[in-house]
KENUFI-488303 format. One record per residue: residue in three letters; y negated, z negated, x negated of N, C-alpha, C in turn. Coordinates in pm, whole numbers, padded with zeros to 5 digits, always signed. Layout:
<atoms>
ALAYZXYZXYZX ...
</atoms>
This chain:
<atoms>
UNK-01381-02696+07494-01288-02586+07515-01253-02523+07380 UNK-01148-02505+07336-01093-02471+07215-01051-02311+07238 UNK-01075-02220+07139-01103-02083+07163-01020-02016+06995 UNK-00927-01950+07040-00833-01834+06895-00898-01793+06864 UNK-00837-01703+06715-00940-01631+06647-00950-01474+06694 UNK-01036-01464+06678-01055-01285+06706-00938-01203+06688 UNK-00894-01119+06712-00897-00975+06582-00931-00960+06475 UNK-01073-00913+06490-01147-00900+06382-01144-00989+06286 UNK-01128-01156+06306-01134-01271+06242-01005-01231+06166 UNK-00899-01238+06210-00735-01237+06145-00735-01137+06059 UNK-00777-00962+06127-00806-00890+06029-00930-00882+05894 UNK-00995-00964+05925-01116-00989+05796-01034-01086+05707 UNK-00971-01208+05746-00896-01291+05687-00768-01188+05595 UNK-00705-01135+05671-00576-01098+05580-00668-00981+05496 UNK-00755-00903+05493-00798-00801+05402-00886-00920+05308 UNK-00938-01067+05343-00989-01129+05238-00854-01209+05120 UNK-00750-01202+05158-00659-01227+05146-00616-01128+05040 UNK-00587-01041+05069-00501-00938+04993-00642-00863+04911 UNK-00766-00921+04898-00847-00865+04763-00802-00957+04655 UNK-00819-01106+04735-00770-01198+04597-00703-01215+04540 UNK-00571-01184+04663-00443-01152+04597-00387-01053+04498 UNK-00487-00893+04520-00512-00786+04420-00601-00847+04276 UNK-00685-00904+04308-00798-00954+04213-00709-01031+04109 UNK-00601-01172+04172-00531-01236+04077-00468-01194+04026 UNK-00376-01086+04067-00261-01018+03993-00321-00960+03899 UNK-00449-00823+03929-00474-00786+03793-00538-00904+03711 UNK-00607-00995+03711-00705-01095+03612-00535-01138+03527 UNK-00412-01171+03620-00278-01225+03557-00220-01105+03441 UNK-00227-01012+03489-00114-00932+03423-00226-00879+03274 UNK-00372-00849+03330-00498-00878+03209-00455-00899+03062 UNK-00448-01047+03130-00453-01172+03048-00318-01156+02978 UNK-00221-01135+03009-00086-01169+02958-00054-01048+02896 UNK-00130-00896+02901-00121-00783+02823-00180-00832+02710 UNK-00306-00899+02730-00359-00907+02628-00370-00995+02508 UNK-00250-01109+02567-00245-01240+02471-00066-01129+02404 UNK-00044-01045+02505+00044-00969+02394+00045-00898+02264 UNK-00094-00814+02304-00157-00740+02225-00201-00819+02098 UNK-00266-00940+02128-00291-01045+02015-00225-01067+01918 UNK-00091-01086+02030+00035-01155+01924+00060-01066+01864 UNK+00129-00932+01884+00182-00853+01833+00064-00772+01703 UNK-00056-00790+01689-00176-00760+01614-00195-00886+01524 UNK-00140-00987+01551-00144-01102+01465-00007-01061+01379 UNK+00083-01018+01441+00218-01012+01363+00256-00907+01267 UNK+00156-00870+01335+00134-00724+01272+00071-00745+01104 UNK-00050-00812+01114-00175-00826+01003-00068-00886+00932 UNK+00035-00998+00963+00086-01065+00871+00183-00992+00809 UNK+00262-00863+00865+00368-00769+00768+00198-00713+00682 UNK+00097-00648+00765+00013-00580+00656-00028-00651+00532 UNK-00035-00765+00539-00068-00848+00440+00029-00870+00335 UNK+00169-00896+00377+00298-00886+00273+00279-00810+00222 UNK+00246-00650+00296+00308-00548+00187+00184-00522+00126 UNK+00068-00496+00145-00045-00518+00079-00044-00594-00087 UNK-00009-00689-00020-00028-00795-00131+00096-00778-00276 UNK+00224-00718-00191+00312-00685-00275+00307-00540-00373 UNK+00256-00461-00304+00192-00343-00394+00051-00409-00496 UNK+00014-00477-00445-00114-00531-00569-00041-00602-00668 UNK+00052-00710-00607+00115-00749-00722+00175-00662-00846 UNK+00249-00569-00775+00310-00459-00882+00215-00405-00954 UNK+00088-00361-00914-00001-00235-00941-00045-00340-01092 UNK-00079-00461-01032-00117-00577-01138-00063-00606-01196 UNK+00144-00599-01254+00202-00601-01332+00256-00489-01352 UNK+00095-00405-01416+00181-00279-01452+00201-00320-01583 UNK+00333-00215-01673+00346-00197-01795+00299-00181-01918 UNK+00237-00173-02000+00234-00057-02106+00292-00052-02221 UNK+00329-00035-02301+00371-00034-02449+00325-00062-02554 UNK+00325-00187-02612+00229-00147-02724+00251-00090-02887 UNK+00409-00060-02867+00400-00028-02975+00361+00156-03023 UNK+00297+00191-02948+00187+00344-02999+00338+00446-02967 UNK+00447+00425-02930+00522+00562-02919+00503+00514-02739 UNK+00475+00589-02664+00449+00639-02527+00472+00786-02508 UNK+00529+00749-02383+00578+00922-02323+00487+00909-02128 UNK+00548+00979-02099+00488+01037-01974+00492+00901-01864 UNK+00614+00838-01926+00692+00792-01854+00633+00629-01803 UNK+00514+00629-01939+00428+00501-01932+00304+00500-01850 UNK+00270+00647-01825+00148+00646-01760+00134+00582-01574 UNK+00019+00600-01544+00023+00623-01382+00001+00759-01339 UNK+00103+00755-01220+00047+00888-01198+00000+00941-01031 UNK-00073+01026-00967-00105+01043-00837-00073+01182-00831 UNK+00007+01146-00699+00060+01260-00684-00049+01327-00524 UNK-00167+01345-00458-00272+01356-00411-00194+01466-00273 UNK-00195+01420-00191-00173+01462-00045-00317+01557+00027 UNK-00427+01559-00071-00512+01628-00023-00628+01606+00085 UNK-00603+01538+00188-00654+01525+00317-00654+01332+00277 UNK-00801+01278+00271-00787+01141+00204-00835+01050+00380 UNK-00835+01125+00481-00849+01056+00586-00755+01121+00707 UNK-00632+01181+00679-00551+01207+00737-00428+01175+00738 UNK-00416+01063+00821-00267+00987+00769-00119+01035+00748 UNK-00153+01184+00805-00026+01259+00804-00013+01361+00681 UNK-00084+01372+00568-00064+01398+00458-00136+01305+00351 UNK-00012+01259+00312-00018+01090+00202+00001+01146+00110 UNK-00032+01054+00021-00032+01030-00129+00094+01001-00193 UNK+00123+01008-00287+00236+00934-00354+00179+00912-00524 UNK+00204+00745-00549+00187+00752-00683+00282+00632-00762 UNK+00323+00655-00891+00407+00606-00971+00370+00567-01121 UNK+00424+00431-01141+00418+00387-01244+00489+00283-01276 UNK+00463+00235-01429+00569+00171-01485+00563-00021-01492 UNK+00603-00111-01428+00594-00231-01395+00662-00330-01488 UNK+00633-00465-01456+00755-00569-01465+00705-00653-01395 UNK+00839-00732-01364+00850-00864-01254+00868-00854-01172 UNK+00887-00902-01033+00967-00942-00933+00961-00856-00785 UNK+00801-00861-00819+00699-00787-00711+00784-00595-00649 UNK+00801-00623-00545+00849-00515-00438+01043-00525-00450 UNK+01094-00554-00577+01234-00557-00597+01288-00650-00593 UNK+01213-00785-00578+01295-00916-00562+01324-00992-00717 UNK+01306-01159-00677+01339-01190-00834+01535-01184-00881 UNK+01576-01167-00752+01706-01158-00768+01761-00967-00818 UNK+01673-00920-00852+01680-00801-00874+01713-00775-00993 UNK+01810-00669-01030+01847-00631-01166+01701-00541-01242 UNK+01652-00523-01134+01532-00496-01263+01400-00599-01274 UNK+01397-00707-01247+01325-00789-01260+01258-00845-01376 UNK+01358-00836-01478+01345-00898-01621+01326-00799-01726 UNK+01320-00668-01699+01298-00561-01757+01227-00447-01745 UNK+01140-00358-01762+01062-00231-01718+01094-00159-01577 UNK+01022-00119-01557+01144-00027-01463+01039+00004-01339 UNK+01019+00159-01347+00920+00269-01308+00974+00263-01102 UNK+00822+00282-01054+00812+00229-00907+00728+00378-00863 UNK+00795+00418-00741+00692+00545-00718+00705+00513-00540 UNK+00556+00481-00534+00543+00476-00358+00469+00588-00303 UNK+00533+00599-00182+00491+00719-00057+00544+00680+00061 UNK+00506+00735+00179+00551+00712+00284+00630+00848+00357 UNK+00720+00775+00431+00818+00896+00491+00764+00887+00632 UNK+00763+00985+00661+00708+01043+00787+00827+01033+00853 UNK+00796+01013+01038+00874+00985+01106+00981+01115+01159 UNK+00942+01256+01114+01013+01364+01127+01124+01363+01028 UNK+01096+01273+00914+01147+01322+00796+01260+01218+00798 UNK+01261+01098+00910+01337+00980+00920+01441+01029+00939 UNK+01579+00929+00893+01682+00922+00980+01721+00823+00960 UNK+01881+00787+00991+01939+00676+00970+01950+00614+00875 UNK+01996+00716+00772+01993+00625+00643+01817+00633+00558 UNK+01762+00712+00592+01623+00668+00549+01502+00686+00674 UNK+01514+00567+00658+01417+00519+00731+01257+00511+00733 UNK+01169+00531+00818+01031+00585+00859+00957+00464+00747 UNK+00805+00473+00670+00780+00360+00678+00690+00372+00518 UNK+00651+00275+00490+00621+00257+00261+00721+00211+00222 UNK+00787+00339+00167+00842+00332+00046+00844+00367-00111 UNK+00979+00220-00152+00923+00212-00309+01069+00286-00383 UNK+01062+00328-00432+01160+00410-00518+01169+00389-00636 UNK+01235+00330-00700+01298+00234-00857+01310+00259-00893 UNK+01360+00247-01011+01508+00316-01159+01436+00213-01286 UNK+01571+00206-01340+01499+00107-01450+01445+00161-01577 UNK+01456+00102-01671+01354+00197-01791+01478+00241-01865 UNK+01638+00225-01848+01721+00279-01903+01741+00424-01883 UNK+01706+00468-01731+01753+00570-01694+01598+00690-01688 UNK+01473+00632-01660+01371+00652-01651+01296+00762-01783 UNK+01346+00704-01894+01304+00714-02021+01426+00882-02065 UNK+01504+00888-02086+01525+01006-02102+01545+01123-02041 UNK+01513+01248-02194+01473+01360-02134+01558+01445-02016 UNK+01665+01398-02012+01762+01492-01895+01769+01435-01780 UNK+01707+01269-01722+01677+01227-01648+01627+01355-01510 UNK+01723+01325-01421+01681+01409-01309+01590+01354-01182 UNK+01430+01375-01204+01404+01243-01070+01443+01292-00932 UNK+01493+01442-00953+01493+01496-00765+01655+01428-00699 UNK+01701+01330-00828+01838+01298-00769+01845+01152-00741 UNK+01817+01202-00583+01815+01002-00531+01922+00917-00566 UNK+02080+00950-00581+02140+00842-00651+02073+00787-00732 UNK+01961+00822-00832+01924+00742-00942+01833+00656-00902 UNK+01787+00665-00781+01690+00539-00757+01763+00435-00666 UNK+01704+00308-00663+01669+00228-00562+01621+00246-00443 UNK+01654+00181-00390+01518+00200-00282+01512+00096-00154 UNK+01363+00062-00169+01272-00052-00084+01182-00001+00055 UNK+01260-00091+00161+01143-00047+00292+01060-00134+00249 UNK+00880-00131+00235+00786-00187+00261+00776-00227+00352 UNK+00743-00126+00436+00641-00139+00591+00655-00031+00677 UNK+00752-00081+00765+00815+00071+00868+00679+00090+00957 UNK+00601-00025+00977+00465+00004+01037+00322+00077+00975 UNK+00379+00117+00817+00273+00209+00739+00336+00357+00768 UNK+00186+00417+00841+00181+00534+00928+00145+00621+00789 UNK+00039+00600+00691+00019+00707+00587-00074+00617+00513 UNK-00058+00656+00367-00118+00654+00242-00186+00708+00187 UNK-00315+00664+00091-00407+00742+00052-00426+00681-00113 UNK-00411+00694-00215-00515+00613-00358-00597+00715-00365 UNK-00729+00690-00483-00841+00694-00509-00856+00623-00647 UNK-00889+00648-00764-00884+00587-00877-01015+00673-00929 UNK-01087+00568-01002-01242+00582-01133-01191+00685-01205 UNK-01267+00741-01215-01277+00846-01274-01252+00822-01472 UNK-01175+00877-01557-01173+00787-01622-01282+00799-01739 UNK-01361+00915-01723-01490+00963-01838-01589+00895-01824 UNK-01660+00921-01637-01727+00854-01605-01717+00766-01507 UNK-01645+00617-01483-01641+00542-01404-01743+00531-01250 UNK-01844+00534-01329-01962+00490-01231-02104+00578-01256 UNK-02142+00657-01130-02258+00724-01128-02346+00703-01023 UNK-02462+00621-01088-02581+00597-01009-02566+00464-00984 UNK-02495+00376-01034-02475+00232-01002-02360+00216-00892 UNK-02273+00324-00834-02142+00386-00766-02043+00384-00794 UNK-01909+00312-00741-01815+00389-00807-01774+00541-00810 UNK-01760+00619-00902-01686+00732-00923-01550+00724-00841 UNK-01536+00766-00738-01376+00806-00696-01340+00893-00758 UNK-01193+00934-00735-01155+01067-00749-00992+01093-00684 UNK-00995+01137-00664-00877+01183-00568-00757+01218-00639 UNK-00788+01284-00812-00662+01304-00883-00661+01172-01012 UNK-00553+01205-01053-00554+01119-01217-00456+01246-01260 UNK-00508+01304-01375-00417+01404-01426-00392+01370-01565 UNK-00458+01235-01600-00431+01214-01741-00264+01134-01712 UNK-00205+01160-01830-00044+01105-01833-00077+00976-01944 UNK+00022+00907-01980+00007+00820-02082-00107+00694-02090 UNK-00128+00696-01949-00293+00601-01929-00201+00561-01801 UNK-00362+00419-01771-00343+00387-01680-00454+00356-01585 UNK-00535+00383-01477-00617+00393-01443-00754+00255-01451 UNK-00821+00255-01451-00935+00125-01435-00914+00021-01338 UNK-00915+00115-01244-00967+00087-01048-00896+00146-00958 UNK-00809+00115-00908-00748+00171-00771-00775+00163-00648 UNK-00826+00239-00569-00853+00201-00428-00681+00284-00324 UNK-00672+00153-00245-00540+00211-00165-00598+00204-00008 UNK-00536+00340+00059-00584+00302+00214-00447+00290+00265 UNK-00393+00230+00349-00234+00194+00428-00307+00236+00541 UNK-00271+00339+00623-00308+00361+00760-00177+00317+00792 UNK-00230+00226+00937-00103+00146+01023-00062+00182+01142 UNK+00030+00150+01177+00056+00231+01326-00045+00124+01450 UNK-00085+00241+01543-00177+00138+01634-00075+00009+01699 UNK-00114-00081+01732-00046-00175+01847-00035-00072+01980 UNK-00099-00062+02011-00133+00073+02196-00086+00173+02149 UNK-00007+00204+02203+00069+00371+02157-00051+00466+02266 UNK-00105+00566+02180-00155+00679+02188-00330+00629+02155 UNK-00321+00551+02064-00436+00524+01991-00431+00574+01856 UNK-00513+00601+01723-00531+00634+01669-00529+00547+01549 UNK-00400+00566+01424-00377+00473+01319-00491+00414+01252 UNK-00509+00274+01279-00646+00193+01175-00576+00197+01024 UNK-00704+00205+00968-00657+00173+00839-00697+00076+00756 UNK-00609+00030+00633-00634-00120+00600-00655-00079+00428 UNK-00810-00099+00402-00841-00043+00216-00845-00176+00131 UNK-00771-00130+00033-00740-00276-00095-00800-00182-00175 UNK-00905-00270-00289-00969-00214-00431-00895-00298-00518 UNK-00799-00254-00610-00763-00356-00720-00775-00303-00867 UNK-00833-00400-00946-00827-00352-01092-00722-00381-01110 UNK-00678-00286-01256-00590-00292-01325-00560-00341-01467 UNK-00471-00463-01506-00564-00561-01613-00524-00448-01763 UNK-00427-00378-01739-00383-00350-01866-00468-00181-01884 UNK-00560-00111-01851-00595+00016-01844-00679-00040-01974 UNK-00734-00077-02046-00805-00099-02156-00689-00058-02278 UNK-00592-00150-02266-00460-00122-02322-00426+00007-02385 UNK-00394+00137-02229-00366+00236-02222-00480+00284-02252 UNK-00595+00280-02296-00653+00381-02302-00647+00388-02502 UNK-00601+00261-02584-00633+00256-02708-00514+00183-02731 UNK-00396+00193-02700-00240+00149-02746-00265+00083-02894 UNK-00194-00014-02926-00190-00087-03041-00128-00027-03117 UNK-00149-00008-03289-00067+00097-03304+00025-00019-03397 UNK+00151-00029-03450+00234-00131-03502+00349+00016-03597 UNK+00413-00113-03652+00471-00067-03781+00624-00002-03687 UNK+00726+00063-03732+00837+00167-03697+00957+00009-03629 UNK+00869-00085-03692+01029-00186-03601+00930-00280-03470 UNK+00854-00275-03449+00753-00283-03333+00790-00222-03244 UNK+00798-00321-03104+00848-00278-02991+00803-00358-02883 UNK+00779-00322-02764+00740-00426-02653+00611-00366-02572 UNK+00592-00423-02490+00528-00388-02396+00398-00493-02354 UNK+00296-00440-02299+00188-00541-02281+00099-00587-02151 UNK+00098-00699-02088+00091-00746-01939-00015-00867-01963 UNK-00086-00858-02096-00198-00951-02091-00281-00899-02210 UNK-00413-01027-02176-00447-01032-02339-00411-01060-02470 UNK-00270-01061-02508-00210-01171-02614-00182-01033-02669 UNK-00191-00927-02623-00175-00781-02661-00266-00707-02699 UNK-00440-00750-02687-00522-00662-02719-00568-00691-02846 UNK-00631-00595-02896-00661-00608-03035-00770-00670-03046 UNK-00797-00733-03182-00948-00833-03180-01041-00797-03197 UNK-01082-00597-03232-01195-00620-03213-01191-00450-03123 UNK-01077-00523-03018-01128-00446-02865-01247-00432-02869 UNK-01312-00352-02810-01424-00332-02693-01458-00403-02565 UNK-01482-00509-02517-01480-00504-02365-01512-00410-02270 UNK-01419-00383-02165-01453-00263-02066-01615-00286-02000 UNK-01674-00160-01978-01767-00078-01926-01783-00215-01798 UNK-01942-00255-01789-01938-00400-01644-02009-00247-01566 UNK-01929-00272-01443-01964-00155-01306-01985-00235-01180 UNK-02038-00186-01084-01994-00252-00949-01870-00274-00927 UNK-01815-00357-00817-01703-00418-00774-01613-00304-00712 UNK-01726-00238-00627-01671-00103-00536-01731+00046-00576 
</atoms>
C-alpha cells in the first residue's frame, strides 16, 4: 500500500529547502564580495606601488649644486602638518630634482633642474579642476631660482595627479646633528635647515580603505638620500664652475664617508 507525504513532511522539506537555499545565496554573494574586495585591493597595491616608487625615484634624483653658490632654492624642505598619524593633517615637502621621475620623460623639464613640492589635497578642498589625491607641483629651475618668483601663484606651476587614492601624507627625516640615538633612528618631524638635504626620509601615504567606512591603512617607505653628504659640504670650484651633482663623480676625494647607522 503506497501512502503521501505528511504535512509535516512537505512542510519540514520546503523549510529544509529554503535554509539551503538562504545558506547558498549568502556562501554565493560571500564569495563574490570578496574575490571583489581582492581585486580591487590588488589594484589598488599596484597604483600604491607606482606612486610609491615614483616619489622614491624623485626623492633619489634629488639635485644639488656643486658649484658652492646655493640658495634656498637647493635645499629640502618640510613643511610638517603636525599630527604624524592623522591623515587629515599632511605634510607637504619640496625639493630640487632631475630626470623623468613624476613629470614624464616627454616632459619639458626632464633634462633640466626643476623644483617638485608634494602634498595632498583634501577632498573638501577638491574640485573640478583640482582634483582630490598626491600631488606634485613643478616649475623649472628658470622660474624657481629668482628673487621675485611668486610661489602662491599657481600659473607658475605644473601640476601632477599621483594618487587620487592617497587619503594623507606624513615625512619624518634624521635628525641632522644627531642621526641615531641608542643604536635608533633619530626621527624628527621638522627639517628647518635650508640649503641641505636630508640623510633619511621616512614617508607614510595613508590610502583610502577598499570598504567605505573603514579607517585609511597606511603604506611607510624609508629611503636614503644619495646626495645629502654632498649638501652637507658642497664642492667649492672656481667663479666659471657650474653644475649640479646626482652621484659620486661629484664628491670630493678626501670626503668623509657618512656616519654607518641602522637601516630604520
Amino acid at each position: 500500500m503506497r501512502r503521501g507525504f505528511t504535512m509535516v513532511e512537505m512542510l519540514l522539506a520546503v523549510m529544509i529547502l529554503a535554509v539551503m537555499t538562504i545558506v547558498s545565496t549568502w556562501v554565493f554573494h560571500t564569495v563574490v564580495r570578496n574575490w571583489t574586495l581582492v581585486s580591487e585591493m590588488a589594484d589598488g597595491m599596484q597604483r600604491v606601488d607606482y606612486v610609491t616608487a615614483q616619489v622614491a625615484y624623485a626623492l633619489r634624483s634629488a639635485y644639488f649644486p656643486t658649484s658652492g653658490e646655493t640658495s634656498s632654492a637647493d635645499g629640502f624642505m618640510l613643511m610638517d602638518g603636525n599630527e604624524r598619524n592623522d591623515p587629515d593633517k599632511s605634510d607637504a615637502i619640496s625639493w630640487t630634482k632631475l630626470g623623468p621621475s613624476i613629470v614624464g620623460r616627454n616632459s619639458r623639464f626632464a633634462r633640466s633642474p626643476h623644483r617638485v613640492t608634494l602634498f595632498v589635497r583634501s577632498e573638501k578642498d577638491a574640485d573640478d579642476e583640482h582634483p582630490a589625491g598626491l600631488i606634485a607641483q613643478v616649475i623649472g629651475e628658470d622660474k624657481f631660482r629668482p628673487e621675485d618668483f611668486d610661489e602662491e601663484d599657481e600659473t607658475n606651476w605644473d601640476w601632477f595627479l599621483l594618487g587620487s587614492q592617497v587619503q594623507g601624507f606624513n615625512c619624518r627625516v634624521l635628525d641632522k646633528d644627531e642621526p641615531f640615538k641608542s643604536g635608533m633612528a633619530n626621527w624628527q618631524d621638522a627639517w628647518d635647515t635650508s640649503n641641505c638635504i636630508p640623510r633619511r626620509v621616512q614617508l607614510t601615504f595613508w590610502m583610502k580603505p577598499v570598504d567605505e567606512g573603514k579607517d585609511p591603512y597606511p603604506i611607510v617607505r624609508v629611503l636614503d638620500l644619495p646626495l645629502w653628504d654632498i649638501s652637507q659640504n658642497p664642492l667649492k670650484t672656481d667663479s666659471t664652475a657650474s653644475g649640479g651633482g646626482k652621484g659620486d663623480g661629484n664628491k670630493k676625494k678626501d670626503a668623509k664617508p657618512p656616519p654607518e647607522g641602522p637601516p630604520q
